[in-house]
C-alpha positions as a Markdown table, in Angstrom:
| # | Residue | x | y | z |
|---|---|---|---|---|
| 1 | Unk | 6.5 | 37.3 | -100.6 |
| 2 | Unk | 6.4 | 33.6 | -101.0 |
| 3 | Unk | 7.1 | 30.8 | -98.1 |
| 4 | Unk | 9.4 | 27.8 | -98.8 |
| 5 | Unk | 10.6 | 25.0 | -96.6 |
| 6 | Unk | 12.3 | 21.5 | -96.5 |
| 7 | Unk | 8.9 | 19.3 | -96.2 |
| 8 | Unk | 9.2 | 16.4 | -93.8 |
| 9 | Unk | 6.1 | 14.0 | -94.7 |
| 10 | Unk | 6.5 | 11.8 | -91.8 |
| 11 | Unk | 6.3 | 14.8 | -89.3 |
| 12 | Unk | 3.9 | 17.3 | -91.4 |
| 13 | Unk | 5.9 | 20.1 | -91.1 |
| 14 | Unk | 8.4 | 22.4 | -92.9 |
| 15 | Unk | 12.0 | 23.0 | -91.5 |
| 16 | Unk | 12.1 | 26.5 | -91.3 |
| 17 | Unk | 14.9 | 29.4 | -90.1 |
| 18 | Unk | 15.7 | 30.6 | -87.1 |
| 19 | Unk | 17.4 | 33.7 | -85.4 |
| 20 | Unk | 20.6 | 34.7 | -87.4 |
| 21 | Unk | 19.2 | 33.6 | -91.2 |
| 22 | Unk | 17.7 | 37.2 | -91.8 |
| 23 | Unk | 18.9 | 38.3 | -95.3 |
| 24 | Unk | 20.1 | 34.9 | -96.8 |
| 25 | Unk | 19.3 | 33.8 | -99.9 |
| 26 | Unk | 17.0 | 31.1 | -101.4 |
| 27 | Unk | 18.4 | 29.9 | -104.7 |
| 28 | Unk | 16.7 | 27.5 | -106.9 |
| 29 | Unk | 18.3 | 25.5 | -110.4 |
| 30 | Unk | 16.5 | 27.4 | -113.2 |
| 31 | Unk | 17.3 | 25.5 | -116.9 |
| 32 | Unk | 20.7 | 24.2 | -115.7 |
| 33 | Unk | 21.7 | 27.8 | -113.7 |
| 34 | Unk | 21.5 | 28.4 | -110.4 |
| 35 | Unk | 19.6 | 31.7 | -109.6 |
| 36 | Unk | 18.3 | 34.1 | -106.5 |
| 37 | Unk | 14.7 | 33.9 | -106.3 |
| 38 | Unk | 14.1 | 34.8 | -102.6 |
| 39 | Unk | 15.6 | 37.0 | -99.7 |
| 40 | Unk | 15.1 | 35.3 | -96.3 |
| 41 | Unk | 12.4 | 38.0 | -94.3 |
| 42 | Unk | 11.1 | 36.5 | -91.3 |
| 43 | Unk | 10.5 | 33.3 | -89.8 |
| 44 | Unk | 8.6 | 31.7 | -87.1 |
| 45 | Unk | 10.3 | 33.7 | -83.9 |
| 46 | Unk | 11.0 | 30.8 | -81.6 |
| 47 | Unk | 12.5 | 29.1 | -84.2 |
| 48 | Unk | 9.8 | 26.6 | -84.5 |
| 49 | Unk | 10.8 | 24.0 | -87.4 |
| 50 | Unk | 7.1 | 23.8 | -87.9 |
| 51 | Unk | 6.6 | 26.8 | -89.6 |
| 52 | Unk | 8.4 | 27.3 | -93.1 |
| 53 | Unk | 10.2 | 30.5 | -93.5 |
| 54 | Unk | 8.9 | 33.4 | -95.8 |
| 55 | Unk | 11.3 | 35.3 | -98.3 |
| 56 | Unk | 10.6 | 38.8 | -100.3 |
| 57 | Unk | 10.4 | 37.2 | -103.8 |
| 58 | Unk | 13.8 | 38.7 | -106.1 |
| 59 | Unk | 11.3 | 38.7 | -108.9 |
| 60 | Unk | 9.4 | 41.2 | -107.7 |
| 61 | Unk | 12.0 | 43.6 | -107.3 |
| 62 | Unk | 14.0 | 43.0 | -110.6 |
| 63 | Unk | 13.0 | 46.7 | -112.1 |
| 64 | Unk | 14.0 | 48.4 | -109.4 |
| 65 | Unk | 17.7 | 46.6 | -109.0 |
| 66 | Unk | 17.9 | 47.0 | -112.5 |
| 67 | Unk | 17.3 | 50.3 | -112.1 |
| 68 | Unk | 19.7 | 50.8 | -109.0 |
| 69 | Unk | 22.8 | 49.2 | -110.5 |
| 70 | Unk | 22.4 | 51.9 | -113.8 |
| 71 | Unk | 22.4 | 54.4 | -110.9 |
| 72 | Unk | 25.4 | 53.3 | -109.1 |
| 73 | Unk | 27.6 | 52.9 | -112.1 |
| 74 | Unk | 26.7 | 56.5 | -113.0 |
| 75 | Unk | 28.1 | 57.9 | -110.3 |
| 76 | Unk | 30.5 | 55.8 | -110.0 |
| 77 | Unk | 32.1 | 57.5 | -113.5 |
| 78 | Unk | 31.0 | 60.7 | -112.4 |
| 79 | Unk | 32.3 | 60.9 | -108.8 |
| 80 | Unk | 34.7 | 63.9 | -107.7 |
| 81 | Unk | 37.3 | 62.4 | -104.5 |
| 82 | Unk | 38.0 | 65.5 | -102.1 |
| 83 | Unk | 39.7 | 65.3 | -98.8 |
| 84 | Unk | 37.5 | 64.2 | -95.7 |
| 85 | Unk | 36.9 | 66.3 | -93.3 |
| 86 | Unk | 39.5 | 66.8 | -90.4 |
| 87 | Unk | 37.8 | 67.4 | -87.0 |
| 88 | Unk | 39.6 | 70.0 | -85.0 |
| 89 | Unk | 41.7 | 67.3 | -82.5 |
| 90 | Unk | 42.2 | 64.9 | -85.3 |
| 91 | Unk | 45.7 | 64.6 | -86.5 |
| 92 | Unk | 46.1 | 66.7 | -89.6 |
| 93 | Unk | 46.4 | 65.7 | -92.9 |
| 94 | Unk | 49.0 | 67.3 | -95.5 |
| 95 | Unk | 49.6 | 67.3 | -99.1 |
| 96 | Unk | 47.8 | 65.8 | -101.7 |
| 97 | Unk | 48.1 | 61.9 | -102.1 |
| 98 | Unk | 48.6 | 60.4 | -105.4 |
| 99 | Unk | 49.1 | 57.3 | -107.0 |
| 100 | Unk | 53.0 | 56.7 | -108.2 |
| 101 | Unk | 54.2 | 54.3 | -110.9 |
| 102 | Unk | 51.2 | 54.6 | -113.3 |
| 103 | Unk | 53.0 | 54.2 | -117.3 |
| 104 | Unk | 52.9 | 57.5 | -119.0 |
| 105 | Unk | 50.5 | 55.3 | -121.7 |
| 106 | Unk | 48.5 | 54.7 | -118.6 |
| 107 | Unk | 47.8 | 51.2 | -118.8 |
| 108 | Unk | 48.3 | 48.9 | -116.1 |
| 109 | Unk | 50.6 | 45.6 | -116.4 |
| 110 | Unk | 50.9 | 42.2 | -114.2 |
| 111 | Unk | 53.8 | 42.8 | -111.8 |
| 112 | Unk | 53.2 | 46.4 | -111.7 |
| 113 | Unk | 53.8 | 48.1 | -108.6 |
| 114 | Unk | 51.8 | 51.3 | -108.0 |
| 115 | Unk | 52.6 | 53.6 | -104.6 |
| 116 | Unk | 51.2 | 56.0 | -102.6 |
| 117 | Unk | 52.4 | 58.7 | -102.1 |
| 118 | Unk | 52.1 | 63.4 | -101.3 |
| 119 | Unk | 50.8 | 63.4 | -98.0 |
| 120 | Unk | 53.1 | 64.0 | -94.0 |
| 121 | Unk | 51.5 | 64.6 | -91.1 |
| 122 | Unk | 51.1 | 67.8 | -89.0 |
| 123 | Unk | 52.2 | 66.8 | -86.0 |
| 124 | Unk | 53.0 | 63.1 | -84.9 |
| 125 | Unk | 49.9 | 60.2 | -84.9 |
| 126 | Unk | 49.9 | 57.1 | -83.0 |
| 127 | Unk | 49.1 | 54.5 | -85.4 |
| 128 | Unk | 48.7 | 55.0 | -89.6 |
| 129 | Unk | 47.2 | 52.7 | -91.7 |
| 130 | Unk | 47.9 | 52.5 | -95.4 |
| 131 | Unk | 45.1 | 50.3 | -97.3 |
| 132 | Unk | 44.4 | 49.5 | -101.2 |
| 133 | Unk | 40.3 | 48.5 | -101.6 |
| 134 | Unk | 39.2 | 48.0 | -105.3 |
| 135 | Unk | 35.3 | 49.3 | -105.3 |
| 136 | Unk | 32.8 | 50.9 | -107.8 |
| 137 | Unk | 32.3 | 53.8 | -105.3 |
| 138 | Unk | 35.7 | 55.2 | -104.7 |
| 139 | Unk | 34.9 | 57.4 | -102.0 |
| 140 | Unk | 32.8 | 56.1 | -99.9 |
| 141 | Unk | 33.7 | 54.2 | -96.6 |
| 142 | Unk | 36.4 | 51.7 | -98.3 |
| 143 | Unk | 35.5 | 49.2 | -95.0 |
| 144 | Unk | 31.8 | 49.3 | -96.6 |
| 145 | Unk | 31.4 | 49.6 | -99.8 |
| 146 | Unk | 35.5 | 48.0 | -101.1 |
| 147 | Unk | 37.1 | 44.8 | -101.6 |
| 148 | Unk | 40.8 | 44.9 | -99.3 |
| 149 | Unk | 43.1 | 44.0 | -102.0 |
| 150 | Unk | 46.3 | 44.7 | -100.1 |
| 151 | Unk | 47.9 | 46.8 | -97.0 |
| 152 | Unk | 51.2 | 48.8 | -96.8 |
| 153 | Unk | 52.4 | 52.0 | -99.3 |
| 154 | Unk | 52.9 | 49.8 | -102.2 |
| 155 | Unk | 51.0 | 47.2 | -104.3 |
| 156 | Unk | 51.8 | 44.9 | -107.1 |
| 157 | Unk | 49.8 | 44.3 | -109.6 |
| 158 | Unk | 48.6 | 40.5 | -110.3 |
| 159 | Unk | 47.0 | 39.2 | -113.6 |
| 160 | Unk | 44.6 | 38.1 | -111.3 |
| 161 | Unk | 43.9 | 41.4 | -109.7 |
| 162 | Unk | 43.4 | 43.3 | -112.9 |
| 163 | Unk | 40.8 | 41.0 | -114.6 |
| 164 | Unk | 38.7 | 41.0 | -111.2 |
| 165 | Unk | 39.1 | 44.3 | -111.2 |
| 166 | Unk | 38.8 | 45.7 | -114.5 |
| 167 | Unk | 36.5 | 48.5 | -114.9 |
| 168 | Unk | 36.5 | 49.2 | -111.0 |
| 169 | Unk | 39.0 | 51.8 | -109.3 |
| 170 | Unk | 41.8 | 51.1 | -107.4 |
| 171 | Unk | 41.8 | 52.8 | -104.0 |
| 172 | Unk | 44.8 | 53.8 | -101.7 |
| 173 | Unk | 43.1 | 54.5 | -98.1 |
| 174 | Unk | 45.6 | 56.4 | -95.6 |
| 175 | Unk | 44.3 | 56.6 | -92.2 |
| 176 | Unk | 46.0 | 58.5 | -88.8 |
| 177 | Unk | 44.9 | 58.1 | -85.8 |
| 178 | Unk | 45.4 | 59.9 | -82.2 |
| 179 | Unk | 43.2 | 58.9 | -79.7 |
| 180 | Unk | 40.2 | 58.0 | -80.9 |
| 181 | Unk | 39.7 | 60.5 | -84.1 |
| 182 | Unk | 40.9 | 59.3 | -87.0 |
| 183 | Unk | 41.9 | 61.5 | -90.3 |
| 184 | Unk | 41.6 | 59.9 | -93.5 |
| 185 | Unk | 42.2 | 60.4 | -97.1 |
| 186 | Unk | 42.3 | 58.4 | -100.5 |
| 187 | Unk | 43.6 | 58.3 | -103.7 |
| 188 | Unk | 42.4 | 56.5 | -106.8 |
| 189 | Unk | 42.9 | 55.5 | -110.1 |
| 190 | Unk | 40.2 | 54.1 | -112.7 |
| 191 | Unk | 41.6 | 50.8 | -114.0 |
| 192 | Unk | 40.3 | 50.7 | -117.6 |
| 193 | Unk | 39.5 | 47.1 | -119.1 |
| 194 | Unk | 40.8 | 48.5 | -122.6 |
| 195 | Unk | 44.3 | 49.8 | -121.2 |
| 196 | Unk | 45.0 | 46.3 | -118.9 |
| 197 | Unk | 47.6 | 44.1 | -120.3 |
């Protein structure tokens, strides 16, 4: 842990954080880059600007984030996607869904458009909501862990897109609802740096 605050000489005091600042960063300029060093932990609870605020030191931490980002690329390569779970009143779910329009040399190409597509529904759903996330964890909660990329059964592929996204997978999120369960399923495909372009 390690406090930090604006000084102000004339008053003696440090300006500090207040209610809301839990979690933000303290970055310093380190030989010309700027770098975390701290994570905002608590501060003085009434917000008094007397009392600088005190941060959990990145430093200290560095083996273990090391350590957790090896992790989560494993299984990110290793992951097997399989349908959710369909509670017994939610709308039902059929087919398989797939990703359409990938090249049979599978690479992937600026102006691209990729579908999805293998799924109808059981019986009819209020509202369905077709979503493409682009995430290191393809199937876990796309609203959590995925960055919304596009909405609709079709997406075209952007130079831009690709190099953000190379090495990541790209996520097609179909959702039904009736009531208040929802039903959902994904599909994805891995977007290889060395087959973009």
């Amino acid at each position: 842990m390690m406090a930090a605050g604006r000084g102000i000489p004339v008053e003696k005091v440090y300006a500090g954080g207040c209610v809301g600042d839990a979690g933000a960063p303290l970055v310093a300029e380190v030989n010309g880059v700027t770098k975390l060093i701290g994570i905002t932990s608590w501060f003085a609870k009434d917000c008094k600007v007397a009392a600088p605020t005190v941060f959990a030191r990145v430093s200290y931490y560095a083996k273990d984030i090391a350590k957790a980002v090896i992790d989560v690329k494993a299984a990110a390569k290793s992951v097997k996607i399989t349908k959710s779970v369909v509670k017994v009143d939610a709308p039902v779910m059929n087919g398989q869904l797939y990703i359409n329009g990938i090249y049979p040399n599978n690479r992937f190409y600026h102006g691209q458009m990729l579908t999805v597509d293998g799924w109808w529904w059981e019986s009819s759903v209020e509202a369905e909501s077709i979503r493409w996330y682009v995430t290191t964890l393809p199937n876990a909660p796309m609203n959590r862990v995925g960055r919304l990329v596009g909405t609709g059964p079709s997406i075209y592929l952007t130079w831009s897109m690709l190099q953000q996204s190379a090495g990541s997978y790209l996520v097609a999120e179909v959702s039904g609802s009736m009531g208040n369960q929802v039903t959902t399923d994904v599909a994805a495909v891995y977007l290889n740096p060395y087959l973009i372009g």
